[in-house]
Every structure is written in C-alpha cells, then in structure tokens.
C-alpha positions as CSV (number, residue, x, y, z in Angstrom):
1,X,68.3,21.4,49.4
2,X,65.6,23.8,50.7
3,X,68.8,26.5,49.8
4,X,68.7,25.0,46.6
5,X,65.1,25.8,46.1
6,X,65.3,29.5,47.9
7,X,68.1,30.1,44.9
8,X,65.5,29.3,42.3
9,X,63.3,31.9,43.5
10,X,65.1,35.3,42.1
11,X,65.0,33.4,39.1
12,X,61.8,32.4,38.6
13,X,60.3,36.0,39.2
14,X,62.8,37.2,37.1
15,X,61.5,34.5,34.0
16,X,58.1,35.6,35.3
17,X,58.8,39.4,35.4
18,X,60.5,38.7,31.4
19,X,57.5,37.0,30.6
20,X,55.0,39.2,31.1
21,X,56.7,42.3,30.2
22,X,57.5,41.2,27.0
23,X,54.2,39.6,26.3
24,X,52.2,43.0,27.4
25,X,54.7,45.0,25.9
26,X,54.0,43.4,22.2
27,X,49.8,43.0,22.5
28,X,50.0,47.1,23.7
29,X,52.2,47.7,20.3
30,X,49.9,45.3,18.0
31,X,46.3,46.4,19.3
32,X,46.7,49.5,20.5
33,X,45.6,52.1,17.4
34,X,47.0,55.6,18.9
35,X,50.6,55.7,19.1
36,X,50.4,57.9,22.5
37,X,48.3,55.1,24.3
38,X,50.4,52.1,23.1
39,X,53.7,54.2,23.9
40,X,52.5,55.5,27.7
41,X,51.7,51.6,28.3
42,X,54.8,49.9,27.1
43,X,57.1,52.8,29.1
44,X,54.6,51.7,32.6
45,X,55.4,47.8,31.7
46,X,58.7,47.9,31.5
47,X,59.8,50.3,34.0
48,X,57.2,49.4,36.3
49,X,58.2,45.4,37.0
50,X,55.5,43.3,37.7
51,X,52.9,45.9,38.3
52,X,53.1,47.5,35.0
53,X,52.3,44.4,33.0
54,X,49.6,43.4,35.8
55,X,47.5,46.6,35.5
56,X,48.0,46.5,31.7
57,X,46.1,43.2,31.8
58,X,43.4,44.5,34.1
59,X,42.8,47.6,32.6
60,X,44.6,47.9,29.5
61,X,43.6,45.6,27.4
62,X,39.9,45.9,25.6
63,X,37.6,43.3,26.6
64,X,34.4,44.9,25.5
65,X,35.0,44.2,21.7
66,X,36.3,41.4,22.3
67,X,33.3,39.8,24.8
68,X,30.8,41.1,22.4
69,X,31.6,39.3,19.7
70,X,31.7,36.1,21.5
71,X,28.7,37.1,22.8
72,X,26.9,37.9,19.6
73,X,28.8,35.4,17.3
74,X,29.2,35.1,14.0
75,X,26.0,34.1,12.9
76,X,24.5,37.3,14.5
77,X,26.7,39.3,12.8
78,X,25.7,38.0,9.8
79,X,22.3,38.6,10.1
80,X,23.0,42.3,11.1
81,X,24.2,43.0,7.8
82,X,22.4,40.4,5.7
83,X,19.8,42.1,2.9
84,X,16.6,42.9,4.4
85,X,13.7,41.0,3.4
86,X,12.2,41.9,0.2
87,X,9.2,44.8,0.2
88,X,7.8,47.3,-1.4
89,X,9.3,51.2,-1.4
90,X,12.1,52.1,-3.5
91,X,15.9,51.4,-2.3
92,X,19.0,54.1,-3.1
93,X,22.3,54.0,-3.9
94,X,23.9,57.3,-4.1
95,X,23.8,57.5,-7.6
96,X,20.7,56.6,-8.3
97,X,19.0,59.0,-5.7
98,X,19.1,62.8,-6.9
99,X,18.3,63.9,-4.0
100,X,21.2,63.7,-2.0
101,X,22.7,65.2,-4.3
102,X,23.6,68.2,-1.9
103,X,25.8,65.9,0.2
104,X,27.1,63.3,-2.2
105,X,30.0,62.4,-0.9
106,X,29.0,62.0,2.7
107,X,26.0,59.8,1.6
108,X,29.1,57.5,-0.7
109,X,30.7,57.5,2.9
110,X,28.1,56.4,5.2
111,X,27.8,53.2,2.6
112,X,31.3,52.6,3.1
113,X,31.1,52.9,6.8
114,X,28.0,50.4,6.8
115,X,26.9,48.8,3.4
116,X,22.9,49.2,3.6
117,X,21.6,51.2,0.8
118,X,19.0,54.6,1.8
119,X,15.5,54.3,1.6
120,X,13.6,57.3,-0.7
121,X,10.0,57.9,0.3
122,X,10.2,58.3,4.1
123,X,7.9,60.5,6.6
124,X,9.5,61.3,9.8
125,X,6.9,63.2,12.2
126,X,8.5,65.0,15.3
127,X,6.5,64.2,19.1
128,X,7.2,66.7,21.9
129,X,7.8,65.2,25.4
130,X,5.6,62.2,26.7
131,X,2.3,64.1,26.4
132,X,2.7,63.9,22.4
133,X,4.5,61.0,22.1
134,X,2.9,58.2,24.6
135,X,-0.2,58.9,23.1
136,X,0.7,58.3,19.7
137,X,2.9,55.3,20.5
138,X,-0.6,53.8,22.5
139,X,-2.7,54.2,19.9
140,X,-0.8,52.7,17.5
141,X,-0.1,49.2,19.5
142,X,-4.1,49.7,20.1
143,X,-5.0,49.9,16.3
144,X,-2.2,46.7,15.6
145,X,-3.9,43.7,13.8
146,X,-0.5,41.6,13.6
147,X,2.8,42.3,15.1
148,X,4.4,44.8,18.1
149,X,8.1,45.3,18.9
150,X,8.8,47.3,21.3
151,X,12.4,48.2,22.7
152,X,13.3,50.2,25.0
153,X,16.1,50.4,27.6
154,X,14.2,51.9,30.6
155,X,10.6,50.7,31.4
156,X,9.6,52.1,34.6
157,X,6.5,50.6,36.9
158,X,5.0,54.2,36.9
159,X,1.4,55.4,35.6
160,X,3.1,55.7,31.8
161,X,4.6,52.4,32.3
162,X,1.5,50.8,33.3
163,X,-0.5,52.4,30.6
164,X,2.0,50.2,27.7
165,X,1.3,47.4,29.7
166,X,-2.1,47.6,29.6
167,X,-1.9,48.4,25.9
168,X,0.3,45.7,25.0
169,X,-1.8,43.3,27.2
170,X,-5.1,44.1,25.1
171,X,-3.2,43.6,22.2
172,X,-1.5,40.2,23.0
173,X,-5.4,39.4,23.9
174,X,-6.8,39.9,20.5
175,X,-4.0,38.0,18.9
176,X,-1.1,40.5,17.7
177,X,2.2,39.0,18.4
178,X,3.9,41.0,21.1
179,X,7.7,40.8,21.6
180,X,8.9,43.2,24.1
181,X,12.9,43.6,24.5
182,X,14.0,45.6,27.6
183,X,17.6,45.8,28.8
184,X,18.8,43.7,31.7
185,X,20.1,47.2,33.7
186,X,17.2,49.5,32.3
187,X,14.4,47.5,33.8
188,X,15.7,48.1,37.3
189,X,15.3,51.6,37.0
190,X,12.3,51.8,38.8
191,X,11.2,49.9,42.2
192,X,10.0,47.4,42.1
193,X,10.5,46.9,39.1
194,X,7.8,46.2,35.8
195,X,9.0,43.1,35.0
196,X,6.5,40.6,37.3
197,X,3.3,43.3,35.8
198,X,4.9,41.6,32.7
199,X,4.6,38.1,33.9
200,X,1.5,38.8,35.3
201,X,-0.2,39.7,32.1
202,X,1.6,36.6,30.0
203,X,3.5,38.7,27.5
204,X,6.3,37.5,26.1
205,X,9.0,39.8,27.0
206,X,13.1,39.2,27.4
207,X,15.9,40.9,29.2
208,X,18.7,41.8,27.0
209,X,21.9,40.6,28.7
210,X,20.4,40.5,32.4
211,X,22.5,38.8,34.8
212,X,22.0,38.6,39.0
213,X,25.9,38.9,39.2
214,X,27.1,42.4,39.5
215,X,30.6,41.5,39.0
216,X,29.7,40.3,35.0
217,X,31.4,43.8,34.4
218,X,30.8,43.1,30.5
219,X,27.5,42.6,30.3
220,X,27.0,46.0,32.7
221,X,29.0,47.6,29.9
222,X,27.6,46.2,27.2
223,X,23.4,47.9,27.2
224,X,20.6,47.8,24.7
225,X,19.9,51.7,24.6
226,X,18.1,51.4,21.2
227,X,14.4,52.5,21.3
228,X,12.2,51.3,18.8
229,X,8.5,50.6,18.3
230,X,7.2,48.7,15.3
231,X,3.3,47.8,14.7
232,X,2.8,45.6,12.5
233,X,5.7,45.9,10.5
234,X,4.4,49.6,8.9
235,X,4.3,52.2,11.1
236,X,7.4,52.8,13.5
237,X,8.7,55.8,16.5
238,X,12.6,55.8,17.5
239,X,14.3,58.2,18.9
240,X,15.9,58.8,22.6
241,X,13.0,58.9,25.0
242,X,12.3,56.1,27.3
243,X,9.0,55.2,29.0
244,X,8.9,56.8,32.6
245,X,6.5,59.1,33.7
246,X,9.0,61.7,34.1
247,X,8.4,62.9,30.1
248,X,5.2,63.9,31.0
249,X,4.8,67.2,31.6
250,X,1.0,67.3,31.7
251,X,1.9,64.9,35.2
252,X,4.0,67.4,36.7
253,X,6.7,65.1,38.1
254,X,9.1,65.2,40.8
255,X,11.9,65.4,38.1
256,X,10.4,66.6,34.9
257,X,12.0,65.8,31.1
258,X,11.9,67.2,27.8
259,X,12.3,64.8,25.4
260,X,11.7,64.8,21.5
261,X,10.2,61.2,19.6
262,X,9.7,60.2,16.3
263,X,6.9,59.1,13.9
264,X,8.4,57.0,10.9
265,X,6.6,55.2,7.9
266,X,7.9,54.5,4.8
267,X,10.4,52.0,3.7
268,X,13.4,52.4,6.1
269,X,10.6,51.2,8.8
270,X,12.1,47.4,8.0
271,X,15.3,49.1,9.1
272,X,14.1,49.3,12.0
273,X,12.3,46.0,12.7
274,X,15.3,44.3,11.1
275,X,17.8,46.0,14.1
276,X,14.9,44.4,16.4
277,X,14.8,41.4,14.8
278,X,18.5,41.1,15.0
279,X,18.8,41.5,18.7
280,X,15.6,39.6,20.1
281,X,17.2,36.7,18.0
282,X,20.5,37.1,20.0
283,X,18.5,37.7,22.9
284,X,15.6,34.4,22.8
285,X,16.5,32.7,19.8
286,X,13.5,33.2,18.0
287,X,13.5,34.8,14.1
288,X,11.1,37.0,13.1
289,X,10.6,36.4,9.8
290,X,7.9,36.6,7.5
291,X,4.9,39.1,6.3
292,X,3.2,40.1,9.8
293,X,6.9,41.6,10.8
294,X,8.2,42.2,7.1
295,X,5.2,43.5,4.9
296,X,5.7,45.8,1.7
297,X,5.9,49.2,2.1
298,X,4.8,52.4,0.0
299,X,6.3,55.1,0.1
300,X,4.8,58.2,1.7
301,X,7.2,61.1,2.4
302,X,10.3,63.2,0.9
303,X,13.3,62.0,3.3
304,X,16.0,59.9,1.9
305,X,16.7,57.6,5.3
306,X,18.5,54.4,6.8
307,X,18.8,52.8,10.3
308,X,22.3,53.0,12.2
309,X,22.2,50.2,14.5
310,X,25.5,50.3,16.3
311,X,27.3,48.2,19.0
312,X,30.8,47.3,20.3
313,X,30.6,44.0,18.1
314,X,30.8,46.2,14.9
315,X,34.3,46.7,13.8
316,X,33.5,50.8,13.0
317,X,30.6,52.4,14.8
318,X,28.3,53.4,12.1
319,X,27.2,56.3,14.4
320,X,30.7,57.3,15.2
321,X,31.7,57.1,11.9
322,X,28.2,58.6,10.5
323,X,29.0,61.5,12.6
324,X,32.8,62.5,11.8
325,X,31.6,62.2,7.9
326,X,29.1,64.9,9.0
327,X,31.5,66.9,10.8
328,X,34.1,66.9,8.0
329,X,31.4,67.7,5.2
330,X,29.5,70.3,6.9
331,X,30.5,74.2,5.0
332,X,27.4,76.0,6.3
333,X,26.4,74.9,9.8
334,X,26.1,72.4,12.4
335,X,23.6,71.9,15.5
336,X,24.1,69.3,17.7
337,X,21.7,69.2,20.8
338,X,22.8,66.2,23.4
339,X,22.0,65.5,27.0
340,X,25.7,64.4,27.6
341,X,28.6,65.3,26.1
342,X,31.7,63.7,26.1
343,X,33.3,63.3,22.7
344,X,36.9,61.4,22.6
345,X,39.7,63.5,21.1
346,X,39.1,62.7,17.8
347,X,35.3,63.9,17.3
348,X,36.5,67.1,19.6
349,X,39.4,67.6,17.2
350,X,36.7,67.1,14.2
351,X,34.4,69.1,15.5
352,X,36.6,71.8,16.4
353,X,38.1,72.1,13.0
354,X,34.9,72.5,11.6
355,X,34.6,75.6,13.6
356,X,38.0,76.9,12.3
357,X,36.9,76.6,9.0
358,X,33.8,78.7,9.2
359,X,31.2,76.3,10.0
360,X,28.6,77.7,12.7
361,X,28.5,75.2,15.1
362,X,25.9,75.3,17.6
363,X,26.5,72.9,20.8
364,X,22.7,72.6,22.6
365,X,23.2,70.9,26.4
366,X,21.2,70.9,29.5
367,X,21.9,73.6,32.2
368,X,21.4,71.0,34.3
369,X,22.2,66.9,33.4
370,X,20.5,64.3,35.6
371,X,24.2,63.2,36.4
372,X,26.1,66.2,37.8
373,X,29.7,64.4,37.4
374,X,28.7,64.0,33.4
375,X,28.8,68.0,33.7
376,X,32.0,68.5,35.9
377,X,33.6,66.2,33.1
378,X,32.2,68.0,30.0
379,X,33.6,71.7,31.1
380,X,36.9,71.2,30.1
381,X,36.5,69.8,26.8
382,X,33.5,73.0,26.7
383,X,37.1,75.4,27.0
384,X,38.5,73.7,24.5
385,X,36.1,74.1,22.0
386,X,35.3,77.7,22.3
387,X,38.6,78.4,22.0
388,X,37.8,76.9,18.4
389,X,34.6,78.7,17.7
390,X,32.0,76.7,18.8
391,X,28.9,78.4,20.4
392,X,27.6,76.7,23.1
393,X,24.1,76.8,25.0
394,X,22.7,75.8,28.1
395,X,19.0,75.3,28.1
396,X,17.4,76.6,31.0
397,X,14.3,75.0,32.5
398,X,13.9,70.8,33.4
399,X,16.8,68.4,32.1
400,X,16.6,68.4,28.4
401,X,17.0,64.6,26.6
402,X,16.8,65.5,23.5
403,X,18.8,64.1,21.2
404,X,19.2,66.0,17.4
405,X,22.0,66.8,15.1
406,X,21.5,68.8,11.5
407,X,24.1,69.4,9.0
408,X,23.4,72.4,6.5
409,X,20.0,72.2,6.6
410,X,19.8,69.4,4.4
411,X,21.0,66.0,6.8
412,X,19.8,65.3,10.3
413,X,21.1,62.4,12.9
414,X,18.0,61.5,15.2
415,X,17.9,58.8,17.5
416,X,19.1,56.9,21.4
417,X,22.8,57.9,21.0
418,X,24.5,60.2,22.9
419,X,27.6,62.0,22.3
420,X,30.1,60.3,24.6
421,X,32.0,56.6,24.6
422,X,29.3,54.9,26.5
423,X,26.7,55.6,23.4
424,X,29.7,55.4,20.7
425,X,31.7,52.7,21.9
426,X,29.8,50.1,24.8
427,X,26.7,50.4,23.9
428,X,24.0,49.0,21.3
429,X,22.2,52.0,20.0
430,X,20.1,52.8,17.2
431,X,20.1,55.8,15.2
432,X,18.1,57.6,12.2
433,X,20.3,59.2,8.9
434,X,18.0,61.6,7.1
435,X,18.6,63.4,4.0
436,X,15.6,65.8,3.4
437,X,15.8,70.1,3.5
438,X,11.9,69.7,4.9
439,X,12.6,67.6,7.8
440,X,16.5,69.0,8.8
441,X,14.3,72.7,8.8
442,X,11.9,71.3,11.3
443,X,14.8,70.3,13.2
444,X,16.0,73.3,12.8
445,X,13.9,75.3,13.9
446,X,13.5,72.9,17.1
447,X,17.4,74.2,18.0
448,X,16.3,77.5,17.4
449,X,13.8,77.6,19.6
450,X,15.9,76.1,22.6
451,X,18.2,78.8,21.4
452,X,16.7,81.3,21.8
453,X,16.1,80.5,26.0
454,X,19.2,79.5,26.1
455,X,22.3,80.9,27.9
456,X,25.2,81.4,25.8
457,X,27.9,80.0,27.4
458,X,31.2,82.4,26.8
459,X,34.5,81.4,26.8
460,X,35.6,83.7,29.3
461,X,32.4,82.4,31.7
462,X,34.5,78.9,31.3
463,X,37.9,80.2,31.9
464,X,36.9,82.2,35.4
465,X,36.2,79.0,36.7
466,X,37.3,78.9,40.6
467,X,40.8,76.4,40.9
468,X,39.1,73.7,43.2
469,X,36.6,73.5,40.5
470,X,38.8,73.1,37.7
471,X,40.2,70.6,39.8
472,X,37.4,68.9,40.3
473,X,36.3,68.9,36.6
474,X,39.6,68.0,35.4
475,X,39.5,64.8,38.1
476,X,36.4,63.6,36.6
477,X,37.5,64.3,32.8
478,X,39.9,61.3,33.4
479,X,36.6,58.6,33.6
480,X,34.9,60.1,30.6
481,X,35.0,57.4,28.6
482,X,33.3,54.9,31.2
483,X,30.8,58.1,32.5
C-alpha cells in the first residue's frame, strides 16, 4: 500500500506542474499588454517547471491595480469622476474655449484621457523655495473664516512643521473646519514623528493608508503624494514641495532644497478640493460637501486649467497619458525639469521621437538627487536619449525638487508627480494642466534660469563612463520601476 501511495507521487507533481503552467501561462497571455513581457514569462513557465509558474505568481502578476481598486471601490471611483459641485467661474470644452486654440487637439485628448471639462479664468502665482511659499500658505490658513484642507505626503516635526501646526491649531480654535490628510509612510519621515503634536492640539487629522505591518507591501506601494492646500474653498497652492524645514533656505539646513509652489484661485480651485474631498472620504468616511468647502468662484486670471488627480485605481493615468499627448504634440519645444527620472520605455521612446523631429527638448535634473541609486539608474536611459537629441542639464548647487514641464510656450504640467513608475503608476498624485502663453513664459523663464548654471551634460561625458560604473548603473536600471 504505502508503494501504492509513493507511485501516486510523480503523478500528482506532474497534475500539479500541468496545472500551474498552464494556468500562468494563459493569465501572462490575457493581462499582460506588451507582447515582449507576456512572451519572456510564458517561455520561463514552461521551461522552468514549478519555479517558473511560482515566481510568475509572486512577482509577475500586478497586484497594485488590482488591490487598489478593492481598496478604493466602486463608489469611490464614482465620486472621482462625478460632476463637481455647481459654482460660479466659467467651464470649457474645447470648442467653446478659443483660447486653446494653439493646442487643440491635445486639449480634445486630455478630455478623452479624463472626462473633466477645463476651467477659463484661472491665476496661477509661482512661490520660490519655503521662504516664499510657507509664508504664503500660513497666512492664508491664518486669514480662513470656514474650511482648511491640507495634504501633504511628508509633514516633518521640525520648526516649519511646527509653525502649520500652530497655524492650523489657531484656526481649528476660532471655528474653521480643519481636515488634515497626511500619508501613512510620509508622516514617519521625521523622528519622532508630528503626529502626537497633532493629537495634542485636537485636530482632526487621518493617515492615508497607514498600517503598523511592514509586510502590507500594497499599501507601502500604494502613497498619497498629492499636495494640496484649500482655505476655505477659494484660494488654493499645489505643487511638489512638502513641509520640512529643509525648503528653507533662509534656515540654512543641514540638507538644503529648492523647491517651486503654487498660488491658484479661480475656478479649477474645486478641482482641487474635489481630489481632497475624494480621498479624505476613502480615507475617514466623511463627505465634504456643501458651501464652506464648495463656494462659487469668479474668475480672476487668463489660464485655461484642470486638476489631474491620478492613482493606480484609474484604468489610464491622466498624468501619464496627459504627458505622452504633450510629447507627441509639441513642434517647437519642450522643458521638463524633474527631481527623478525614470521614464518606462514608452515615454523614453515618446520623448525621444520628439527630439528626432526637431523639437528642442530640454531635460533639467539635479546634479545631485537625495537618492544616489535613483541617479546610477537614470544614466543609462540619459545615453539613450542624447543619442536622440535631447539636451540635458545638471543643476548645480543643493538638490533641486522642482517639478515643471512647458510645451511651446503655450501649456505647462505643474504639480507632486515625478517622472518615473512610482509617480505614474503606484502612486496617487495630483497634477496642474495649464493652457496660458503668460504663465508657460514664466515657466519658462524659471528653466532658463536653471539653465543657464547648469552643466550640459554631453553625450560623449555619458559614453566615457568607467565599465564598473556602467555596471553598476545598468544593475540598478533593472529596479526602476519600484525606485
């Protein structure tokens, strides 16, 4: 009998072996989008038995879209892309607004890729570094009569960190509604961490997706990068700066950041308390509905705007998307300036073209990045593109986190994403689409000036590269998408 059993055995792992092979080998073919990927992983199943299928279930298979729409559900997605609340200002289609005109067909696009019409009559003011923008950002949530929102994925328990809390605390003490959304990684940034000077002063914050248990892998994956401050509804700032001491220069800190921010008032300001809206509801439960976080609003400037929020619950990135309808519409010029830079094949191939066409394209990074393997893995694709054309600077002086793309000086991209998969694929971000000739020139001339310190970065510099370090760089290319 116990032969009988031992016979069994080959058998079994063989049904097994069959099993899982041919089960792996039909979810790569039906999920996977690029032919290469779902090819390479269906050759390792099969002529790897047992480990092949094993690893494709670990690692192959894409839980992050997956997890977050469980996570966010249904009825959060709906909200995302419900109508915003009636108001004031006056709402766009492409037709109907002459002035994007100059780039009508990427405007018809970036409704396709996310149906929310632009707002006309926006003002978008640029802040420098901390020392502009914290004091702007305090005296508005001083001067609030009714609502603050406040998101932000790093909060640190520094002097600038303390001086919001203090802010925010006065406020919540006069009456104005305070909802404060941090991420669950962000606000353990600093040590100890802000969040018991939060409990302390009794204002009602949450954690997006905070857990104690560091093997959750998806919720580590999944952050809330988007910055956004809303007072009262009226008067907003986005952009990619975070609040930590280190953007002020005035402080002189241990590790100094530049850093641009940004003013915005006009209508597309409920695009941006809608996005907040959207994810303290997924976060606490509570809607914020209603005339102190949804007023009317006037218009006041000349740019044509809408928010971007993006996430890996959205079928198509906006941002992603946003940004190869940029890249393929550009004829005269493009500047993109970007603490990291890690574009997948297909905005590298995009952006390449673009160059091969004629477009300028100017590619602004830090000398320096606050993550040195985030360099080593950008140099190759750096080759690559200027063998295409591309110019591309390093700015000298402290790590540079700005974050600004323009598009023949009439379109601009502001806001928390980066160029790479974390920003354009895991995480929720939140990003500014201008039309306006005004604004993208004072953009513009922002790139120019980082220009003009910066060093030119020559194709030749790239290729003398010593062989350990191509190595090295070429080792660390291969986790670009999880950098």
């Amino acid at each position: 009998m116990q032969n009988g059993y031992s016979d069994l055995w080959p058998i079994l792992l063989a049904v097994i072996q069959f099993g899982g092979a041919i089960g792996a080998a039909i979810h790569a073919m039906l999920i996977k989008s690029d032919e290469r990927a779902a090819a390479g992983w269906v050759g390792f199943i099969v002529l790897v038995p047992f480990v092949g299928w094993i690893v494709y279930l670990l690692f192959g298979v894409n839980r992050i879209q997956r997890r977050a729409r469980e996570l966010r559900g249904q009825k959060n997605e709906t909200l995302l892309l419900a109508p915003l609340p009636a108001r004031g200002g006056g709402r766009v289609t492409v037709d109907e607004g002459p002035r994007l005109k100059a780039l009508e067909s990427l405007a018809r696009f970036g409704q396709k890729v996310l149906p929310e019409s632009f707002e006309q009559g926006n003002s978008v003011g640029v802040l420098r570094n901390g020392d502009e923008a914290y004091p702007s950002m305090i005296a508005a949530i001083e001067s609030a009569e009714r609502s603050i929102a406040l998101s932000t994925y790093i909060f640190n328990n520094d002097p600038a960190g303390r001086r919001f809390v203090e802010a925010l605390s006065a406020a919540s003490r006069r009456g104005v509604r305070v909802r404060l959304l941090i991420d669950g990684v962000g606000s353990w940034y600093s040590r100890p961490s802000l969040v018991p000077l939060l409990e302390e002063h009794g204002l009602d914050y949450a954690r997006f997706l905070h857990s104690f248990m560091p093997w959750r892998m998806p919720y580590l994956n999944m952050r809330n990068h988007q910055k956004i401050l809303v007072i009262d509804g009226r008067h907003a700032f986005t952009g990619g700066m975070n609040i930590a001491e280190g953007n002020v220069l005035a402080a002189q800190p241990r590790k100094p950041i530049h850093d641009h921010h940004f003013r915005v008032e006009g209508p597309v300001v409920a695009h941006l308390m809608h996005t907040f809206a959207y994810e303290w509801n997924f976060t606490t439960g509570e809607l914020l509905d209603g005339p102190d976080w949804f007023p009317p609003l006037d218009e006041t400037g000349d740019v044509v705007a809408r928010g971007l929020p993006a996430g890996p619950d959205m079928g198509l990135n906006p941002i992603r998307w946003t940004l190869l309808g940029a890249l393929a519409e550009a004829r005269h010029n493009i500047r993109v300036v970007t603490p990291y830079f890690l574009p997948d094949a297909t905005l590298r191939t995009a952006i390449s073209v673009a160059a091969m066409r004629g477009v300028v394209v100017d590619i602004v990074l830090p000398r320096a990045s606050n993550l040195p393997f985030v360099d080593w893995a950008t140099t190759p694709q750096l080759e690559w593109l200027a063998r295409a054309g591309c110019r591309i600077w390093k700015t000298a002086g402290p790590f540079d986190h700005t974050k600004i793309m323009t598009v023949d000086g009439m379109w601009s991209m502001i806001g928390s994403a980066n160029w790479d998969d974390r920003s354009l694929r895991l995480n929720f971000e939140f990003n500014l689409e201008c039309y306006g000739a005004s604004f993208a020139r004072t953009l513009d001339d922002i790139v120019e000036r980082k220009i003009a310190d910066a060093h030119p970065v020559s194709l030749e510099e790239l290729a003398a590269r010593s062989y350990p370090g191509r190595i090295r760089d070429a080792f660390f290319r291969l986790a670009s998408p999880y950098l």
